[in-house]
C-alpha positions as CSV (number, residue, x, y, z in Angstrom):
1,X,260.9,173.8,272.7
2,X,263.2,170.6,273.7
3,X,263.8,169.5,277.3
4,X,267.5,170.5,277.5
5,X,265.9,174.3,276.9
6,X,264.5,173.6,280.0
7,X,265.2,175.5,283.2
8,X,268.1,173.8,285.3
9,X,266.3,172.6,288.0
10,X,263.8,171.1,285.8
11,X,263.4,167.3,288.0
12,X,265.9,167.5,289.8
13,X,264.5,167.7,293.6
14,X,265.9,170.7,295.8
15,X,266.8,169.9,299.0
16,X,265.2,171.1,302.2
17,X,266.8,172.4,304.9
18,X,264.4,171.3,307.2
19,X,264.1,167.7,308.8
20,X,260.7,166.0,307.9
21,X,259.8,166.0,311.4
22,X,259.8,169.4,311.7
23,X,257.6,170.1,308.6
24,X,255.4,166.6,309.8
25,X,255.3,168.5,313.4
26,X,254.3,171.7,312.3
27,X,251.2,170.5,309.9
28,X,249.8,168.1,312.2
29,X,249.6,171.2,314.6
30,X,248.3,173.5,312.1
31,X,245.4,171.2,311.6
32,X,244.7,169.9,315.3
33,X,244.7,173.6,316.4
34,X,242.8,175.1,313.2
35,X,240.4,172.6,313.6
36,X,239.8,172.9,317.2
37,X,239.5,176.5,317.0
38,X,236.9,176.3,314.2
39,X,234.7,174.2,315.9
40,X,234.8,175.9,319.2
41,X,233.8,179.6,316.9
42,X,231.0,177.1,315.2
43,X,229.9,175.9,318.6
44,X,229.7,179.2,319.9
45,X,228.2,180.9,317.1
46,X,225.5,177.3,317.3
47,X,225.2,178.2,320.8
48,X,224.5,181.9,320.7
49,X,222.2,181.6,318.3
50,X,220.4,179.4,319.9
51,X,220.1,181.3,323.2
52,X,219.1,184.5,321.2
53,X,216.6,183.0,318.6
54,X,214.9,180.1,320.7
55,X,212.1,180.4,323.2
56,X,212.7,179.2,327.1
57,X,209.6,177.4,327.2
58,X,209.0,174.5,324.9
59,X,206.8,174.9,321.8
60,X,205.6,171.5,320.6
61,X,203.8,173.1,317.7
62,X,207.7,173.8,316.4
63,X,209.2,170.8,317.3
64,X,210.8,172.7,320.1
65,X,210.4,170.4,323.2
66,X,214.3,169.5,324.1
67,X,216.3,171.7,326.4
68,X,219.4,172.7,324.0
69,X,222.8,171.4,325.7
70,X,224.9,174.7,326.8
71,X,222.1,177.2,326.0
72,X,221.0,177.7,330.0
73,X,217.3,176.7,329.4
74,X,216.4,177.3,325.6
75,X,214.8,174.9,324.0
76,X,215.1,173.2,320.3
77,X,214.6,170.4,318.7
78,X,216.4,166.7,319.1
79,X,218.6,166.9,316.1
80,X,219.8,170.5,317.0
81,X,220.5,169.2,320.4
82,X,222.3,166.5,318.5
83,X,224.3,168.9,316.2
84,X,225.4,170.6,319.0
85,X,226.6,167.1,321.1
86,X,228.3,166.1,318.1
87,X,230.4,169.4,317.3
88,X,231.7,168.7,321.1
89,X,233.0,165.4,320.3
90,X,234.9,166.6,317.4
91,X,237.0,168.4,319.1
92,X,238.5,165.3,320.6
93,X,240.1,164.1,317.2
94,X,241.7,167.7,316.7
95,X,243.3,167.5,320.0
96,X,244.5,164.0,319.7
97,X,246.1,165.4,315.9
98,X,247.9,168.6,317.8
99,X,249.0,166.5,320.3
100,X,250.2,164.1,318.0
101,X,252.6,166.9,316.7
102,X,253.3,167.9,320.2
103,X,254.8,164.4,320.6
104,X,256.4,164.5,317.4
105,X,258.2,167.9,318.7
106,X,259.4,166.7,322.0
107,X,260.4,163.4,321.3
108,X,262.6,165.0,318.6
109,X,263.9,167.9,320.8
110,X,264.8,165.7,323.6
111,X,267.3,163.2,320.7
112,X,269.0,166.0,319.9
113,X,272.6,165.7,322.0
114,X,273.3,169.4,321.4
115,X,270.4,170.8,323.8
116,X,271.7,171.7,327.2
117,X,269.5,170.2,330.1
């Protein structure tokens, strides 16, 4: 089969009809808030499991000696109090990326001479 049997819009690039900062706006916000909301189900689910499967008194013979952030008194080990630290501070990047596309939104919205005030 040649090229020129080719469909017609075989490289040639179709035009969007929406601005780049719109599509930019809208994925930055898909991420920050998809991300954000997975972590906060995985810290939940972390933190209930936790407070449902861990003693309230520490057993050393387990490793369990640390009072789990969050958990109201359980106790685990260091690096599951760790885990559970570090899923907190991730959520910080995600909310810097939605907000990021928050910006990218309004500073677009407020350029366009159209809008009434």
């Amino acid at each position: 089969m040649l090229a020129s049997d080719a469909l017609p819009y075989d490289g040639v690039m179709v035009p969007s009809s929406r601005e780049p900062w719109k599509i930019w706006a809208n994925v930055l916000l898909t991420i920050g808030f998809g991300g954000f909301f997975a972590l906060s189900l995985w810290s939940f689910g972390l933190i209930g499991y936790y407070s449902s499967k861990r003693p309230r008194e520490p057993i050393p013979e387990r490793g369990w000696t640390e009072p789990l952030r969050w958990t109201h008194g359980y106790y685990g080990s260091h690096d599951e109090n760790e885990q559970l630290l570090r899923l907190f501070d991730w959520h910080l990047p995600f909310f810097g990326v939605a907000g990021a596309g928050f910006a990218i939104r309004k500073l677009h919205e407020k350029n366009e001479p159209w809008r009434a005030k």
